[in-house]
Each structure stands twice: as C-alpha cells, then as structure tokens.
N, C-alpha and C positions, 0 to 999 in steps of 0.2 A: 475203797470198797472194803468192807467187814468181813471177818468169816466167825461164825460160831460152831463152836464143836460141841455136840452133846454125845456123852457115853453111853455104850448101851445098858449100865444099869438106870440110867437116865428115861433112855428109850423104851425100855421096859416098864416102864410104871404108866410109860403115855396113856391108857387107858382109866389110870386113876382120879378119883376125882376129890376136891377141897375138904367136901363135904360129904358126908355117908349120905348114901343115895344120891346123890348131883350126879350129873354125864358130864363130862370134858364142854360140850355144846353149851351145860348153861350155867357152869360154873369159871368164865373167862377171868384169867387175871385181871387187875386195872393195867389200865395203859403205864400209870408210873413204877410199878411191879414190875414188867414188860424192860420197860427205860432202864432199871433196876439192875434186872437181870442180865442184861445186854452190855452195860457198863462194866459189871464185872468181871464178864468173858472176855472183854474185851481190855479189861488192866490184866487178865490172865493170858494175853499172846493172844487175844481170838479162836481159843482152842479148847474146849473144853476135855483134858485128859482123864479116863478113865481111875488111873489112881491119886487124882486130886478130886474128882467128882465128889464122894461124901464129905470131905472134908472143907472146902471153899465153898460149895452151896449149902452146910450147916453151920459156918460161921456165920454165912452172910442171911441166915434169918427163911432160907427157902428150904419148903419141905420136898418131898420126893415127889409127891404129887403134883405141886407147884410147879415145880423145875418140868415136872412132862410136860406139863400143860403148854408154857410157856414155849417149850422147845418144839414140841408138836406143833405148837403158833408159827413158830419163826421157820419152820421146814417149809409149811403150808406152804406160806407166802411168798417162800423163794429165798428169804434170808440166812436162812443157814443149809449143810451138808450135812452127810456123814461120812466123813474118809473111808480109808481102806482100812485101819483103825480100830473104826468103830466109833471114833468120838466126834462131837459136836462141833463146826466149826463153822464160825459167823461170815455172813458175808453181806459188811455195813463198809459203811462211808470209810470208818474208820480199821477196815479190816480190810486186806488187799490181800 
C-alpha cells in the first residue's frame, strides 16, 4: 500500500487550474503525469514534506497548479491523506 503526502502549500492552489480560465473539472492531468507524479512521491518516502514541496515538484517539471490538481485527484479517489502534518501522503501498492 502507498501513501502520498501532499503539503498544504500544495493543497492550496487545488483550485487552480493549467490553463487561465480552465476549472480543475476540465483541465485533468494525463494519466502518465498522474504515473509521474506518483512515482516521485513515492522515491520521496510516500510523503510529500512541506519544505521539500517547491523544490522536488520544480525540479521534476510540475507546476503548482499541476501538483493540485493531481493531488486533489489522488485524495478524491482514496489514494492519498493528509497527516496531522499537513502533508500529502500516498496510499499505493507501493506505499504502506
């Protein structure tokens, strides 16, 4: 089982979207984005920590937007939490 942790400056942008004027609704990442993102938190401990957040998710190519969206997706569905924290924390195959 996975856990992903998303921070809450992560959390906070969930409303934003890719593209000026888009809603979160019709602007979904691709699934290999998703794959992506998920891979990462998940070579990062399944944890997404608050003061690695801007820096791990702008190396790896995702904007702020992005990274909500994605994490807003993975809450939806059941895949990830948010600790006591605050941060993002996966909950995949590979996350226990």
């Amino acid at each position: 089982m996975k856990f992903l942790v998303l921070t809450a400056p992560v959390l906070a942008l969930a409303g934003c979207s890719l593209m000026p004027g888009a809603s979160p609704s019709t602007a979904s990442p691709s699934p290999e984005r998703v794959d992506a993102f998920v891979a990462l938190v998940e070579g990062a401990g399944c944890e997404l920590h608050r003061e690695d957040n801007d820096a791990l998710l702008g190396q790896a190519g995702f904007s702020d937007g992005e990274a909500s969206l994605i994490s807003r997706q993975l809450l939806d569905v059941g895949q990830a939490e948010i600790n006591e924290e605050g941060n993002l924390v996966l909950i995949t195959e590979n996350c226990i």
